[in-house]
C-alpha positions as CSV (number, residue, x, y, z in Angstrom):
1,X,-344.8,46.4,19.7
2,X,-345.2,50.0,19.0
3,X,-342.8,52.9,19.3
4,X,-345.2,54.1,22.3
5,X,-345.0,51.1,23.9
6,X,-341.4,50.7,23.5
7,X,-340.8,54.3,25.0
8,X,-342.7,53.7,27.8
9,X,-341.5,50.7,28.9
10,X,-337.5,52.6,28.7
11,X,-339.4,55.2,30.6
12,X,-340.6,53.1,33.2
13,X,-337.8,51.3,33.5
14,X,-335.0,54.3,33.8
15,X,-337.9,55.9,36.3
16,X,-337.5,52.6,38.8
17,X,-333.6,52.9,38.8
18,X,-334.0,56.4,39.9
19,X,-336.6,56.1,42.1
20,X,-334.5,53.1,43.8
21,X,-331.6,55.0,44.1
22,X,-333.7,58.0,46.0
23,X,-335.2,55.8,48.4
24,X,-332.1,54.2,49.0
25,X,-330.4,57.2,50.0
26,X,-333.2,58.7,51.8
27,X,-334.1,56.0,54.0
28,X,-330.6,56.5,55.6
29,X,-331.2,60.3,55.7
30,X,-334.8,59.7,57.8
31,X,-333.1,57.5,60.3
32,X,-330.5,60.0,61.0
33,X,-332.8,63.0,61.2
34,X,-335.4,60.2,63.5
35,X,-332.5,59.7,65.6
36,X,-330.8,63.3,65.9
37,X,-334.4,64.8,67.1
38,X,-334.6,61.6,70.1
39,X,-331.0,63.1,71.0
40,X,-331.8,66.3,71.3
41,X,-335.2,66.4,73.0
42,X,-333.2,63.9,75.6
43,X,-330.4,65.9,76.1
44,X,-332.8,69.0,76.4
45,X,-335.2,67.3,79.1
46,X,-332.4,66.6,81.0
47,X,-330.6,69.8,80.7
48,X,-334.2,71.6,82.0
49,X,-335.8,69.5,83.9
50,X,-333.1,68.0,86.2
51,X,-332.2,71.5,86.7
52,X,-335.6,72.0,87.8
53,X,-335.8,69.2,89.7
54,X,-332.5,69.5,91.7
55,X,-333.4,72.5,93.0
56,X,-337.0,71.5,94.1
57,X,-336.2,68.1,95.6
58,X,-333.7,66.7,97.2
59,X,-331.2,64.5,95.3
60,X,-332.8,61.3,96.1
61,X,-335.8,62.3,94.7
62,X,-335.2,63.8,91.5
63,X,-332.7,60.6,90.8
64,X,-335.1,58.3,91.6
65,X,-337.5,60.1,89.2
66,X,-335.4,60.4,86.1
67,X,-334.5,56.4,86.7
């Protein structure tokens, strides 16, 4: 085996612990960002458009609606 080949396969195999470290930290990260942008956009439909809605139609309506 060759000093090349011997480098590269050190290389190759520091790169995959690194790389498996990243992707285990970001995966986490995505979910948390996924689920902090589903919260949000909730909380700001309901915020707006119940508003909205209240003060359109009666109660019954707008409750039924959002159900």
């Amino acid at each position: 085996m060759s000093i090349l080949n011997k480098a590269s396969s050190i290389v190759t195999r520091e790169s995959e612990k690194v790389m498996s470290v990243g992707v285990r930290l970001i995966g986490p990260a995505f979910i948390a960002v996924f689920y902090t942008l589903i919260c949000y956009f909730t909380f700001y439909y309901f915020k707006i458009m119940a508003g909205v809605m209240y003060k359109t139609f009666p109660f019954v309506f707008s409750f039924g609606y959002h159900l």
